[in-house]
C-alpha positions as protocol buffer text, in pm:
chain_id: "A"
residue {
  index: 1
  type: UNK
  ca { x: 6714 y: -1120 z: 1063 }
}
residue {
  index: 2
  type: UNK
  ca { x: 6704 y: -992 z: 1428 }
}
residue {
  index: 3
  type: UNK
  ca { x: 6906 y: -1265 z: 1694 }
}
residue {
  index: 4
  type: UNK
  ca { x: 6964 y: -1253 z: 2071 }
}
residue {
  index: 5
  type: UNK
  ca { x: 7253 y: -1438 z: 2140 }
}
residue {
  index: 6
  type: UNK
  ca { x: 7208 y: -1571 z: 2464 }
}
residue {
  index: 7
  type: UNK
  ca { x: 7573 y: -1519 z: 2710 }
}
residue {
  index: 8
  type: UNK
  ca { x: 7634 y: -1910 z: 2717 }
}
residue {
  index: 9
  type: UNK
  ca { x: 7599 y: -1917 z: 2337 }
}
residue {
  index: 10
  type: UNK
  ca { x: 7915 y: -1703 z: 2328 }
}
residue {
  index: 11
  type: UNK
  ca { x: 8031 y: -1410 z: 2161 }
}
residue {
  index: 12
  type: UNK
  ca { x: 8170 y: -1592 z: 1863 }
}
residue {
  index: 13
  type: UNK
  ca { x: 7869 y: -1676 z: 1747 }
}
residue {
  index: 14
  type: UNK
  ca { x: 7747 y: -1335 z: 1790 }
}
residue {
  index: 15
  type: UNK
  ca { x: 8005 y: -1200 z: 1575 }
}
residue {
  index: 16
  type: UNK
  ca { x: 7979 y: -1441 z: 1291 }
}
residue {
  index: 17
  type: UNK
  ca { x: 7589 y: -1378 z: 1271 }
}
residue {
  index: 18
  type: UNK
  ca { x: 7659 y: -984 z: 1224 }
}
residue {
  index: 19
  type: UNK
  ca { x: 7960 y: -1074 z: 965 }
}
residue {
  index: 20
  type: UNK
  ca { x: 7701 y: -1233 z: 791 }
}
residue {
  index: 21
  type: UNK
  ca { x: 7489 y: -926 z: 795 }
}
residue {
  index: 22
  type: UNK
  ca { x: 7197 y: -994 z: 1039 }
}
residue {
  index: 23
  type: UNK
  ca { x: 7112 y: -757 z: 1371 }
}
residue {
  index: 24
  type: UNK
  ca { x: 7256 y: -876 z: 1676 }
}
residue {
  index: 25
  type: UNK
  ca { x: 7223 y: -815 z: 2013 }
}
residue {
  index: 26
  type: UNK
  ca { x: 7517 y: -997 z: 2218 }
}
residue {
  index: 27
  type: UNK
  ca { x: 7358 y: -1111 z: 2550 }
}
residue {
  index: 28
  type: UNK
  ca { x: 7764 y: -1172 z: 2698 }
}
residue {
  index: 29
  type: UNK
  ca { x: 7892 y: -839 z: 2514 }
}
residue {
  index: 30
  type: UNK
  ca { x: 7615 y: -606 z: 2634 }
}
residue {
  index: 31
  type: UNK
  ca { x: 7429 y: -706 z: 2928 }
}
residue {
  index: 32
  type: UNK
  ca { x: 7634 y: -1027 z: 3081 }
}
residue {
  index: 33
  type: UNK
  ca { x: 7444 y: -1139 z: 3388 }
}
residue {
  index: 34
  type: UNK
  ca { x: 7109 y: -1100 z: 3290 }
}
residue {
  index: 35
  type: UNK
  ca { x: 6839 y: -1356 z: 3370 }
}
residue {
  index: 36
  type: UNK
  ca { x: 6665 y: -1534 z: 3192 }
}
residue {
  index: 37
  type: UNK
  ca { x: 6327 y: -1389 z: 3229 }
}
residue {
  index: 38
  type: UNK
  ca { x: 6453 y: -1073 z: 3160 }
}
residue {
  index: 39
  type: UNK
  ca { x: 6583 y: -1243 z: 2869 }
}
residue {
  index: 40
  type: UNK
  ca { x: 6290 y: -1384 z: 2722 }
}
residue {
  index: 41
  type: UNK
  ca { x: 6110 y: -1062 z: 2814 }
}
residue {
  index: 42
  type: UNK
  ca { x: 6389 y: -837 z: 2582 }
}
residue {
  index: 43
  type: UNK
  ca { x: 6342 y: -1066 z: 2263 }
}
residue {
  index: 44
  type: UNK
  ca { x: 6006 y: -1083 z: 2292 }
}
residue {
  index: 45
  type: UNK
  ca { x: 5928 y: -659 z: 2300 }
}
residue {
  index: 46
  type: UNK
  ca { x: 6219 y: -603 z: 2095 }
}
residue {
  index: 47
  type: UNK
  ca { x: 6129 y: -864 z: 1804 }
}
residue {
  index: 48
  type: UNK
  ca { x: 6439 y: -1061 z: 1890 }
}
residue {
  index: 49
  type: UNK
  ca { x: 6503 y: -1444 z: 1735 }
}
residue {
  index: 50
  type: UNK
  ca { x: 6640 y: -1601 z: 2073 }
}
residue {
  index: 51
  type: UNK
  ca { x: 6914 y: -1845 z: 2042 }
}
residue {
  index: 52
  type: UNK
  ca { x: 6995 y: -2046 z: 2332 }
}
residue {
  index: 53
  type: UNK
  ca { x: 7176 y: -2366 z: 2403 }
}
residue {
  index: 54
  type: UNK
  ca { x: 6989 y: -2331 z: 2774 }
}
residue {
  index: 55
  type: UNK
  ca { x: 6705 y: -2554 z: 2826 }
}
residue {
  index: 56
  type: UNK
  ca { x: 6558 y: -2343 z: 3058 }
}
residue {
  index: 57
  type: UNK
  ca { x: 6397 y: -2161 z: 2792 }
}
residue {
  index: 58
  type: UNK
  ca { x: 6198 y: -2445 z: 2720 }
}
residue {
  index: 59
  type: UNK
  ca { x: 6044 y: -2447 z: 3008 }
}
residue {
  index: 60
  type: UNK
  ca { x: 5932 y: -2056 z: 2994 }
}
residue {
  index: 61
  type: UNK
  ca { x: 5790 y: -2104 z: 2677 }
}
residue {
  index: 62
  type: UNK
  ca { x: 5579 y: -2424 z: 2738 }
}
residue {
  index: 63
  type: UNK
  ca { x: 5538 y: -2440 z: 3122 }
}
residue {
  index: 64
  type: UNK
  ca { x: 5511 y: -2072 z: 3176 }
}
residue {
  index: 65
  type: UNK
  ca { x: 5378 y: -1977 z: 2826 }
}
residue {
  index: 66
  type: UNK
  ca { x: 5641 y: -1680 z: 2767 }
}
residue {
  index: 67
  type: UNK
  ca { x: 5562 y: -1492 z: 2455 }
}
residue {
  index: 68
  type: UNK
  ca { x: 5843 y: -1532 z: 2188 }
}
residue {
  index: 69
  type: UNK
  ca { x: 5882 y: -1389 z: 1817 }
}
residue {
  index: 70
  type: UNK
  ca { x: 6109 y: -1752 z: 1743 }
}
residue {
  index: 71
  type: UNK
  ca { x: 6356 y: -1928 z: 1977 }
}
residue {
  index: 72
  type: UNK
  ca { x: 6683 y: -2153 z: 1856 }
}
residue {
  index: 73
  type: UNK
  ca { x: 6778 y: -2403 z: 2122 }
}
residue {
  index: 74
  type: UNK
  ca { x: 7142 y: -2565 z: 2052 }
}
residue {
  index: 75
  type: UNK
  ca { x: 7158 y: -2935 z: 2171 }
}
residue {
  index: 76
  type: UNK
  ca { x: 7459 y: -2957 z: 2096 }
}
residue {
  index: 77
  type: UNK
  ca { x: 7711 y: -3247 z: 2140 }
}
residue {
  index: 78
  type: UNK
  ca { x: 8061 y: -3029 z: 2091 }
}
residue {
  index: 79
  type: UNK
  ca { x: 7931 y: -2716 z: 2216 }
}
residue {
  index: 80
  type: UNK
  ca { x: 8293 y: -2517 z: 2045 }
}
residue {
  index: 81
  type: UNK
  ca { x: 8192 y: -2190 z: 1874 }
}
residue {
  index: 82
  type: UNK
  ca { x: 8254 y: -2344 z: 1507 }
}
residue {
  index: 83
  type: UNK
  ca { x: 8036 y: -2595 z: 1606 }
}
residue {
  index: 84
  type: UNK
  ca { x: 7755 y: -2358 z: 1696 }
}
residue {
  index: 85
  type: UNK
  ca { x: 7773 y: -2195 z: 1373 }
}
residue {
  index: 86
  type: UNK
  ca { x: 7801 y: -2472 z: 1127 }
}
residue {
  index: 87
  type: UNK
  ca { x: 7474 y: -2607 z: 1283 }
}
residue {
  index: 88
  type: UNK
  ca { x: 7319 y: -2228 z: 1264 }
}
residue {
  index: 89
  type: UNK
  ca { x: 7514 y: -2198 z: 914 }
}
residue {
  index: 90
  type: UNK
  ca { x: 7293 y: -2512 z: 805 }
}
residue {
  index: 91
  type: UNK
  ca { x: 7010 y: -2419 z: 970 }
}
residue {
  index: 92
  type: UNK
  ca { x: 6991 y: -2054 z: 778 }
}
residue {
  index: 93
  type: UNK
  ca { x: 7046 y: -2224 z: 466 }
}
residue {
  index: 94
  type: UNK
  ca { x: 6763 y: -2428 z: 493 }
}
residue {
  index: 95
  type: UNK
  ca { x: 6493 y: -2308 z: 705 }
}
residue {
  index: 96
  type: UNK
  ca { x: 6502 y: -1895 z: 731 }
}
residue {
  index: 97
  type: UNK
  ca { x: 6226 y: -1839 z: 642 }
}
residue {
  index: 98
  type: UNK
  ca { x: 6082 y: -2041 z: 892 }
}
residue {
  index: 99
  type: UNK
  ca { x: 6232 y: -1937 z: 1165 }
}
residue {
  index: 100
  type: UNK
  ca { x: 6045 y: -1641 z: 1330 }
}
residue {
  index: 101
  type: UNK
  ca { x: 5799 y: -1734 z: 1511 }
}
residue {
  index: 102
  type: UNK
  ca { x: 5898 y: -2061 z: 1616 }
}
residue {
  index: 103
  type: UNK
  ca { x: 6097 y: -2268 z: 1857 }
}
residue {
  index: 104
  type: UNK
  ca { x: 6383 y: -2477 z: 1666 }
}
residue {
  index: 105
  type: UNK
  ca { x: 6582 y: -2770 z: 1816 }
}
residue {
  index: 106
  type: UNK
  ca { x: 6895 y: -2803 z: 1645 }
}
residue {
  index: 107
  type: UNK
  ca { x: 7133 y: -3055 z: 1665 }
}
residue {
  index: 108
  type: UNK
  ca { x: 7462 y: -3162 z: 1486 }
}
residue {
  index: 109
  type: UNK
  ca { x: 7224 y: -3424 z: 1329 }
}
residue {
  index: 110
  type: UNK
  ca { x: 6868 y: -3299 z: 1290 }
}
residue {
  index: 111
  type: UNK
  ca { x: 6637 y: -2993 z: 1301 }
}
residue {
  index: 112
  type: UNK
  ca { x: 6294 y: -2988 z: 1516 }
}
residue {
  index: 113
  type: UNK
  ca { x: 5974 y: -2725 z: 1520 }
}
residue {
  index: 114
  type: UNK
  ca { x: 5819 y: -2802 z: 1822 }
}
residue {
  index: 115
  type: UNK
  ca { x: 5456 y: -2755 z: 1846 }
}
residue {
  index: 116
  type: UNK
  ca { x: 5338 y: -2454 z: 1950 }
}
């Protein structure tokens, strides 16, 4: 799979996702700084799986109706790096395939598709 890994997401998480084979594009280890639309704009003509644990993303993709090939918000309690990708470890396991496309609320507890 193709991820953006937003900068506040971290660069740990970046480099576990490419360890585990999947394209990465490291938001804090190749363009640190950029905004948020710009962003959104990047996954969305590249074909980039956002993940995020900023809530502002949210709001571009339901109040501003930003296009998106799948976003993964982190609500996340301990936001450490090996808490990140234990929750994204899970999340793999269980719902690839139903990722693109969509925009996933993970916790440490629980997995959401919100309505599109």
């Amino acid at each position: 799979m193709r991820f953006l890994v937003d900068e506040c997401t971290g660069p740990a998480v970046a480099e576990w996702l490419q360890a585990q084979g999947h394209e990465v594009f490291s938001v804090y280890d190749s363009a640190r700084g950029m905004d948020d639309n710009n962003i959104v704009q990047k996954a969305f003509e590249e074909n980039w799986i956002l993940i995020t644990n900023d809530k502002d993303f949210g709001d571009q993709i339901y109040r501003e109706h930003k296009s998106h090939h799948g976003v993964i918000l982190l609500r996340l309690d301990n936001e450490r790096a090996k808490n990140k990708i234990d929750v994204l470890k899970q999340l793999l396991a269980s719902y690839a395939d139903r990722l693109p496309n969509q925009f996933v609320v993970a916790t440490e507890e629980k997995v959401r598709f919100a309505k599109q």
